[in-house]
C-alpha positions as CSV (number, residue, x, y, z in Angstrom):
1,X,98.5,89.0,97.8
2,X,96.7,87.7,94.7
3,X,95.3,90.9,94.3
4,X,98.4,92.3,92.6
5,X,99.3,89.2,91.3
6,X,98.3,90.7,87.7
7,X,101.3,92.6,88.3
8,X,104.0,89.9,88.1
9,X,103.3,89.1,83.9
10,X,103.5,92.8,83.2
11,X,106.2,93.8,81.1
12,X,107.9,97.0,83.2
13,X,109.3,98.1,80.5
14,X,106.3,98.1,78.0
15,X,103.3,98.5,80.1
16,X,103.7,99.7,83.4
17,X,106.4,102.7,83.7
18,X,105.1,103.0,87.5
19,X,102.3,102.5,90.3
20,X,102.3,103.8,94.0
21,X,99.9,102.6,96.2
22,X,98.3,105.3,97.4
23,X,98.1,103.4,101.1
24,X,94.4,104.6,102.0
25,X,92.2,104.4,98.7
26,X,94.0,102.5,96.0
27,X,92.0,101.7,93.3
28,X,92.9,97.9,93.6
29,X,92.1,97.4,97.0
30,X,91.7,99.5,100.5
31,X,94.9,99.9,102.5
32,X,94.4,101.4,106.0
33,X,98.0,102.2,106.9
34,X,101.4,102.7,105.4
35,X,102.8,99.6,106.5
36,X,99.8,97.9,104.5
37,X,100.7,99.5,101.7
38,X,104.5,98.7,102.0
39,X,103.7,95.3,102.8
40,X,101.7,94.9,99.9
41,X,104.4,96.9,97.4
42,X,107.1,94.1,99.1
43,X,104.9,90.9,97.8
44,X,104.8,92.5,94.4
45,X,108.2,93.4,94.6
46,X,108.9,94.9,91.0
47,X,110.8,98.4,91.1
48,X,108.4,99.8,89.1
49,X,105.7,99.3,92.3
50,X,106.2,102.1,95.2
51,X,104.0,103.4,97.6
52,X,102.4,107.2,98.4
53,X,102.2,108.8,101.4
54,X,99.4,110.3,102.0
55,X,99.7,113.0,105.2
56,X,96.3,113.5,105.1
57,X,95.2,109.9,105.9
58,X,98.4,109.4,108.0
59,X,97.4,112.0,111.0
60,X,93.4,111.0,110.4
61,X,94.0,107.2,110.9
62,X,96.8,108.2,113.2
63,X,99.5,106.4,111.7
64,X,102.7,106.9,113.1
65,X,105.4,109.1,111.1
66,X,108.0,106.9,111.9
67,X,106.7,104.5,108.8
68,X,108.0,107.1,106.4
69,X,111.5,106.1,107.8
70,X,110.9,102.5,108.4
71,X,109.6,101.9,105.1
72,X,111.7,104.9,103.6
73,X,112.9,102.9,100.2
74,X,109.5,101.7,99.2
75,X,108.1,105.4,99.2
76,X,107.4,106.7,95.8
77,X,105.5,110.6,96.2
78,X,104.1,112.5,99.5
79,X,100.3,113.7,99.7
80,X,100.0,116.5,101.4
81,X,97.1,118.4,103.2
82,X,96.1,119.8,106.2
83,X,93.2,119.6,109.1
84,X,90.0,119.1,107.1
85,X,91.6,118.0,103.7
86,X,92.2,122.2,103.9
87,X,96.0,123.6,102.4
88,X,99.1,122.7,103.9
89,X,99.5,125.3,106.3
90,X,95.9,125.9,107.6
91,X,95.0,123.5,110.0
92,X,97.1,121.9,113.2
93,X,98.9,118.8,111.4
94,X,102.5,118.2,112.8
95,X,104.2,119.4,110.1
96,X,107.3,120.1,112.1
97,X,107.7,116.5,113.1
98,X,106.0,115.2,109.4
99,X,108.8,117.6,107.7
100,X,111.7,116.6,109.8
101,X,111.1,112.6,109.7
102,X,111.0,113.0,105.6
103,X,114.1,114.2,105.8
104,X,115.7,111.9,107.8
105,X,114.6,109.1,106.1
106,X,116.4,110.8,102.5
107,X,113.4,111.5,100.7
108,X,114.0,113.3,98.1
109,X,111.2,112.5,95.6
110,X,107.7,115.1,94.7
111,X,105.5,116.3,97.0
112,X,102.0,117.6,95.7
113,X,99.4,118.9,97.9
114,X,96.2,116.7,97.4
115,X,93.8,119.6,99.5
116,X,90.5,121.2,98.5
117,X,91.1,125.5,98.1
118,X,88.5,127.9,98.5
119,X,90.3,131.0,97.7
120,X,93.1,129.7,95.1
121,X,94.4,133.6,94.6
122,X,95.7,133.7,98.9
123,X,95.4,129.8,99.5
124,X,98.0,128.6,96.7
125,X,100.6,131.5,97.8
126,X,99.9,130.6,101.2
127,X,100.5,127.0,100.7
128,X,103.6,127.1,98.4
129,X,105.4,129.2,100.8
130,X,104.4,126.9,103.9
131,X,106.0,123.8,102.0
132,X,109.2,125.2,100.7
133,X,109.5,126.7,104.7
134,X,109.2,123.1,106.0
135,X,110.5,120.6,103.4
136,X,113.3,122.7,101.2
């Protein structure tokens, strides 16, 4: 873990108000899975340091959705897309399943879709109606 060992002289209060791993791409180093990226937010262990759940990279890499609840106090924001990095809604995800295990596990933090749009005008509707159906 000396990657983030930078992280343990920071100030939380002065410097760093907060950082999620974003578990697939994070600009510090690559973690394939969530429970990489919870692992790594444990060594750092600092409150300020919280991991994001991508969707996206979850069903691509095939990570199980039971890490959202097995790792459920480290998580931090949820990433949300669809097949092809499309809008939430579009594609063949298990949203059902994806939806239900976030709320199990107490969630109750932002969710932002992370998607590309070709029509903003029907896709954004489309999408913002999807998400508040499954996750409000």
């Amino acid at each position: 873990m000396y990657t983030f060992g930078w992280c343990s002289g920071i100030q939380e209060a002065e410097r760093l108000k907060q950082l999620g791993f974003d578990y697939i791409e994070c600009a510090l180093v690559t973690l394939n899975l969530e429970d990489e990226a919870d692992f790594a937010a444990k060594q750092v262990n600092l409150p300020s340091i919280r991991v994001l759940a991508d969707f996206y990279h979850m069903d691509e890499e095939q990570d199980p959705i039971s890490t959202l609840i097995e790792n459920k106090d480290w998580l931090r924001h949820i990433h949300l897309a669809d097949t092809g990095r499309l809008s939430p809604g579009s594609g063949h995800y298990p949203y059902v399943q994806f939806a239900a295990t976030l709320k199990a596990s107490g969630y109750a933090g932002m969710i932002s879709a992370e998607c590309t749009v070709h029509d903003p005008e029907k896709e954004f509707a489309a999408s913002l109606a999807f998400m508040r159906e499954k996750f409000m």
